[in-house]
N, C-alpha and C positions, 0 to 999 in steps of 0.2 A: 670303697663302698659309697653309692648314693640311696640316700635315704628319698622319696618323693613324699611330702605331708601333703597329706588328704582333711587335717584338721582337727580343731582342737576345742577344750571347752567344759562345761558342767561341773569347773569348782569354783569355790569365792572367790579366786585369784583371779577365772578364765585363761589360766595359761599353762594349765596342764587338765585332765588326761590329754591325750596326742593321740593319732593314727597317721602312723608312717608304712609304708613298702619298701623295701631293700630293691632296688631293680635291677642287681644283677642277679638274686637269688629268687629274686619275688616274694620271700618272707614278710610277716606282716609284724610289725614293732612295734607295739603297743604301750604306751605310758599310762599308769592308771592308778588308784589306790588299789596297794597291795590287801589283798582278804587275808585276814587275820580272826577272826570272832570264830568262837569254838561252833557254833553252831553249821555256820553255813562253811569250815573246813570240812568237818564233817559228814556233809550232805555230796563235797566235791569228791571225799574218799571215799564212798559208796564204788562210784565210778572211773577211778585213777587214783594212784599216788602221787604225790607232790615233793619230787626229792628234794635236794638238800640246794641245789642249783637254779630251782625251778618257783613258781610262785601261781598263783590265781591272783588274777589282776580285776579288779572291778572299772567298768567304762559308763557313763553316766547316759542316761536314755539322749542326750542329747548327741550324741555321737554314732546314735545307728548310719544315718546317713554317710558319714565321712568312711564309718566301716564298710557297706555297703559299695560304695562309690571304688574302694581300697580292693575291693573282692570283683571288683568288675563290672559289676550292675549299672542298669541304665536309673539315671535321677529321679528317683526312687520319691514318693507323697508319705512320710512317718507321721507326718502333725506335729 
């Protein structure tokens, strides 16, 4: 598997969350703070369950672009 990073950033550290691509699947890998607060699981199981395997990832507003960029789009103005 090769991962390609599209880029990283928006914790105190700066070195995580991440947006990665698998390029032989084109899956997208996402590193992020796992969502855990009752409220906003809650709001995500309205619309999906979250098995046992699975998680809601939060990505910090600073990482639209590198998402974006990861999805195809041309270099995209977020502010």
């Amino acid at each position: 598997m090769t991962l390609r990073f599209y880029g990283k950033g928006g914790s105190e550290q700066e070195e995580c969350p991440a947006v990665f691509v698998d390029e032989e699947t084109l899956d997208l890998v996402l590193v992020g703070v796992r969502v855990e607060d009752p409220q906003t699981v809650s709001e995500i199981k309205k619309y999906t369950d979250v098995y046992g395997n699975e998680g809601a990832f939060r990505l910090p507003r600073k990482l639209r672009k590198a998402l974006w960029e990861a999805l195809g789009g041309p270099d995209p103005d977020f502010g």
